[in-house]
C-alpha positions in Angstrom: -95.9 -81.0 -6.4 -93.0 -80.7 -4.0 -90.6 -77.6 -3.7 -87.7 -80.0 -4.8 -90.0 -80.8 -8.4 -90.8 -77.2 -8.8 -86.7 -76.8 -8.4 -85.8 -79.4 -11.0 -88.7 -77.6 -13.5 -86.7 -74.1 -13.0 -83.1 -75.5 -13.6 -84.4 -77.3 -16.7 -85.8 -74.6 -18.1 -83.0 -72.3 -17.3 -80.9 -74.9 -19.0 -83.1 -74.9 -22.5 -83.2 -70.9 -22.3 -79.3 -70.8 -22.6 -78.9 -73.8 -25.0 -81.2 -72.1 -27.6 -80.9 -69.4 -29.7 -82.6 -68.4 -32.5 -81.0 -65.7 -35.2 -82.6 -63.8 -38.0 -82.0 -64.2 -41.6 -79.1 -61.4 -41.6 -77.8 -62.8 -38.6 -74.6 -65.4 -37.7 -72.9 -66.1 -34.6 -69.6 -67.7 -34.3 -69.8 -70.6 -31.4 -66.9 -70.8 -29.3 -66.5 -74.9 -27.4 -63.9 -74.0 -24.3 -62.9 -71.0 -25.4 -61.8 -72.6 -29.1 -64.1 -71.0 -32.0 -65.5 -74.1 -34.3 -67.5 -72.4 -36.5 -70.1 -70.1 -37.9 -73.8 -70.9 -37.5 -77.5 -69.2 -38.4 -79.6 -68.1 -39.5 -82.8 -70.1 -37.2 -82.4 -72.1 -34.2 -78.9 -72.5 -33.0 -78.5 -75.1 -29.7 -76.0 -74.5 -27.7 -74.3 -76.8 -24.6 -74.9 -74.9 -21.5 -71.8 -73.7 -19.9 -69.4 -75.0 -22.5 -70.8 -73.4 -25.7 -70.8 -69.5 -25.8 -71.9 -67.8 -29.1 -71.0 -64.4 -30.5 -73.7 -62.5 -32.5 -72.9 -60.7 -36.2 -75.1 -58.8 -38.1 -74.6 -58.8 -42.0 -76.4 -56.2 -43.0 -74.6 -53.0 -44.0 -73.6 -50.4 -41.7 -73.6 -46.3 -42.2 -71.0 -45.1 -40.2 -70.4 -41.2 -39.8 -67.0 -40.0 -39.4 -67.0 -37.2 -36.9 -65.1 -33.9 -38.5 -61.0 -33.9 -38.6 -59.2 -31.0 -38.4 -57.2 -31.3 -41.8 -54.5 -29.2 -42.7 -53.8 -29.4 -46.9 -51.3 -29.8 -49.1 -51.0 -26.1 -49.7 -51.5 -25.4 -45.5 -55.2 -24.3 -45.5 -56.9 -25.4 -42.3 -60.1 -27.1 -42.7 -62.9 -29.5 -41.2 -64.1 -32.6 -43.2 -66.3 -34.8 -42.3 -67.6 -38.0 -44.2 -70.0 -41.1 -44.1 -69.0 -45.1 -44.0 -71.3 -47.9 -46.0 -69.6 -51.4 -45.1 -71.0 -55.0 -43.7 -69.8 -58.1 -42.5 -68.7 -60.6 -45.5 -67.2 -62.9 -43.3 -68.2 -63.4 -39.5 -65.6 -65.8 -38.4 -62.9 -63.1 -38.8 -64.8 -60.1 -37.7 -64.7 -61.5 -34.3 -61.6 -63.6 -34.4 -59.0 -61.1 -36.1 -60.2 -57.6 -34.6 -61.4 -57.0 -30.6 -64.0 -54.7 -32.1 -64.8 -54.2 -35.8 -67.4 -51.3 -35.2 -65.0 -49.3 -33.3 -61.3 -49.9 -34.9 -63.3 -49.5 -38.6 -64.1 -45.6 -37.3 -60.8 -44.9 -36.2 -59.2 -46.4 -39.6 -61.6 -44.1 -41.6 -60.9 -41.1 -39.4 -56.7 -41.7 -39.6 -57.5 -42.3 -43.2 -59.5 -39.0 -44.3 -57.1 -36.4 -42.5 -54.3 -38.5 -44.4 -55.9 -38.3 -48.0 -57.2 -34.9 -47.6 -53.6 -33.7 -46.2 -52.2 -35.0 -49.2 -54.7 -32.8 -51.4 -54.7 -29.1 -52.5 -58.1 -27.4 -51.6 -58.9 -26.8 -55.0 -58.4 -30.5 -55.3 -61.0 -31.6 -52.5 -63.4 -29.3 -53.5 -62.9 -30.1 -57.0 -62.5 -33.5 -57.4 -64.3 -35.0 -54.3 -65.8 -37.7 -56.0 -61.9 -39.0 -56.8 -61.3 -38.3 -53.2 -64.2 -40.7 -52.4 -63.0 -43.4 -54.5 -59.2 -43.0 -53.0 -60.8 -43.5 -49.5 -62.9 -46.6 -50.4 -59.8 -48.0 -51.7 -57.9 -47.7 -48.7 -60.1 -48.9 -46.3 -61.5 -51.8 -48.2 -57.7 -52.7 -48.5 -57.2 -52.3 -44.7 -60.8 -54.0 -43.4 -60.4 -56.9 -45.7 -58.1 -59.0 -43.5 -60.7 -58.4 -40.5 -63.7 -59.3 -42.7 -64.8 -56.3 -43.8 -66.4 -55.2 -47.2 -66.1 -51.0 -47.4 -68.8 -50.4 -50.2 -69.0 -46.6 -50.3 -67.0 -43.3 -48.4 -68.7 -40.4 -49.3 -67.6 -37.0 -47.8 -70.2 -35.0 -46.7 -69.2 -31.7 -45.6 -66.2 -29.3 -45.9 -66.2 -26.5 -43.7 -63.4 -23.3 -44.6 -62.3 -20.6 -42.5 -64.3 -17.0 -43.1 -61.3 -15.7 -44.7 -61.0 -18.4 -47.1 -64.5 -18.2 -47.8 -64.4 -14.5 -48.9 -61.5 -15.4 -51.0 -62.7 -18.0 -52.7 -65.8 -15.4 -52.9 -63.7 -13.2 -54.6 -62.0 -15.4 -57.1 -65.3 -16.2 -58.4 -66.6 -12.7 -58.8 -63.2 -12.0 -61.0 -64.0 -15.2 -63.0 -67.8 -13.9 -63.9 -66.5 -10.1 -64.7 -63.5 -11.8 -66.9 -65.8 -14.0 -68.6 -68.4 -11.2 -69.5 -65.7 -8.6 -70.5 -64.4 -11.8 -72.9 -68.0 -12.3 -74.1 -68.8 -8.7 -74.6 -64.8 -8.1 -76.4 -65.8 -11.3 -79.4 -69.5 -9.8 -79.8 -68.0 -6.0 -80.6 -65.5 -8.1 -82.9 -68.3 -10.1 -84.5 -70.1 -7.2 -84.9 -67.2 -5.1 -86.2 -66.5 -8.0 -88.8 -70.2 -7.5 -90.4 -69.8 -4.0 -90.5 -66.8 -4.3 -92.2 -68.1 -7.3 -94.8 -71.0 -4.6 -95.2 -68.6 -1.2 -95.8 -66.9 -3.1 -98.8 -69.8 -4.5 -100.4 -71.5 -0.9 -99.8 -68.3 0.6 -101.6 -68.7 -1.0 -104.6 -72.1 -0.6 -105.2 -73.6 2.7 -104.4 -76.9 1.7 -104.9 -76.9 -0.8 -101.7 -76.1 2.6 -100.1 -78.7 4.4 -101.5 -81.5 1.6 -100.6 -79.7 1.7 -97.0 -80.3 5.3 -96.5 -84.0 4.9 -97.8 -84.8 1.8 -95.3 -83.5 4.1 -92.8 -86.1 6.3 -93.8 -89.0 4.4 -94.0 -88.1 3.4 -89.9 -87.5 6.4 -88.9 -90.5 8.0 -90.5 -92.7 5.0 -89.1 -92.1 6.2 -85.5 -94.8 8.5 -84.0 -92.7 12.0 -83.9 -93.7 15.4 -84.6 -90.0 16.5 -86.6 -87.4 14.3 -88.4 -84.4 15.7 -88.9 -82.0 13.4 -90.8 -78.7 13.6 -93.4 -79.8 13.6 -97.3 -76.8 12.3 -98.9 -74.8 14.7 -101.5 -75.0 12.0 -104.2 -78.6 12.5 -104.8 -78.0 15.6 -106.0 -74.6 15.3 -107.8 -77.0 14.8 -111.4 -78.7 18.2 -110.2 -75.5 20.2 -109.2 -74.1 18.9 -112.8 -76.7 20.5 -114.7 -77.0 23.6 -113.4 -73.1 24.2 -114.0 -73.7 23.5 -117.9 -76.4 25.8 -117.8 -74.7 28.1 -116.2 -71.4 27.9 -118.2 -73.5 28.3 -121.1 
């Protein structure tokens, strides 16, 4: 075989290496003729004319993006960093690469623009409150913005918040009061529970004096069921109101 055969074989097969492609199942490419874009092909074996055809590859699969922290000043002028985490994909490959120079790139700066925007608008007791409504706010917007360029924005889910160390021992703070307010507002209804029994039990002890008397005797029985060597309690006056009466009669006559 000649040098001008083994030639020929090269160029041919140079010219089959650039006229096929083959693409994977989550896979398009747009196939520009001259510069004009006629269409969207894949997934498989794509052929291509050398020199005229040119293809551009899009992935459809969906993309996590992580939005680097923004300095964010809120609503009521607390400095803070945010940071957050993009889920979208491809729905429509023909205008990923038509409409938008980059999709990767200007999706990243929409999200960033958009998360010091949202969380500017916001109180801080509002981000850290309601995040998953700030979430859903971001999705929003940038689903709205990316859909003209193709784009579906599934999920915007912000990751981290990061507060200055002043604002941390504040917020420290605030929480502390909250516990000691709640337990003094526990322990107030139980000593007005409490005082409500003794009450209900006062009156129904006033009207019968036996109650009292069995009282005193329970008392008795639990005190005198503990292991001590002297007891000293009360005896009640009315136990002996019957005795004190009959020694005056004797006595008077």
């Amino acid at each position: 075989m000649g040098m001008g055969a083994v030639i020929l074989v090269v160029v041919v097969i140079a010219i089959l290496a650039s006229a096929l492609r083959i693409l994977n199942e989550y896979e398009r490419g747009v196939i520009f003729r001259l510069g004009r874009a006629i269409g969207v092909k894949g997934p498989g074996l794509i052929i291509l004319i050398p020199v005229i055809d040119r293809m551009a590859k899009v992935t459809l699969r969906i993309v996590a993006m992580e939005v680097p922290p923004q300095d964010v000043i809120t609503r009521d002028n607390v400095s803070i960093k945010v940071n957050a985490v993009v889920y979208f994909r491809v729905i429509d490959p023909f205008k990923s690469i038509i409409q938008v120079e980059n999709y990767h790139y200007a999706t990243s700066q929409l999200a960033q623009t958009t998360l010091r925007s949202v969380c500017g608008e916001a109180e801080l007791d509002q981000i850290l409150a309601e995040r998953e409504h700030i979430n859903q706010k971001l999705q929003t917007i940038l689903d709205r913005h990316a859909d003209p360029w193709g784009i579906k924005v599934s999920t915007v889910e912000v990751k981290q918040i990061d507060l200055p160390q002043e604002m941390q021992r504040a917020i420290a703070k605030q929480a502390e009061a909250e516990r000691v307010r709640r337990a003094k507002v526990i322990h107030a209804d139980g000593e007005f529970q409490a005082s409500e029994k003794l009450r209900a039990a006062a009156e129904i002890m006033s009207t019968q004096p036996v109650a009292l008397q069995l009282r005193y005797l329970q008392t008795l029985s639990e005190v005198a069921s503990e292991n001590n060597s002297t007891t000293i309690f009360p005896f009640p006056m009315d136990l002996l109101t019957p005795f004190l009466n009959l020694m005056k009669k004797k006595e008077g006559q």
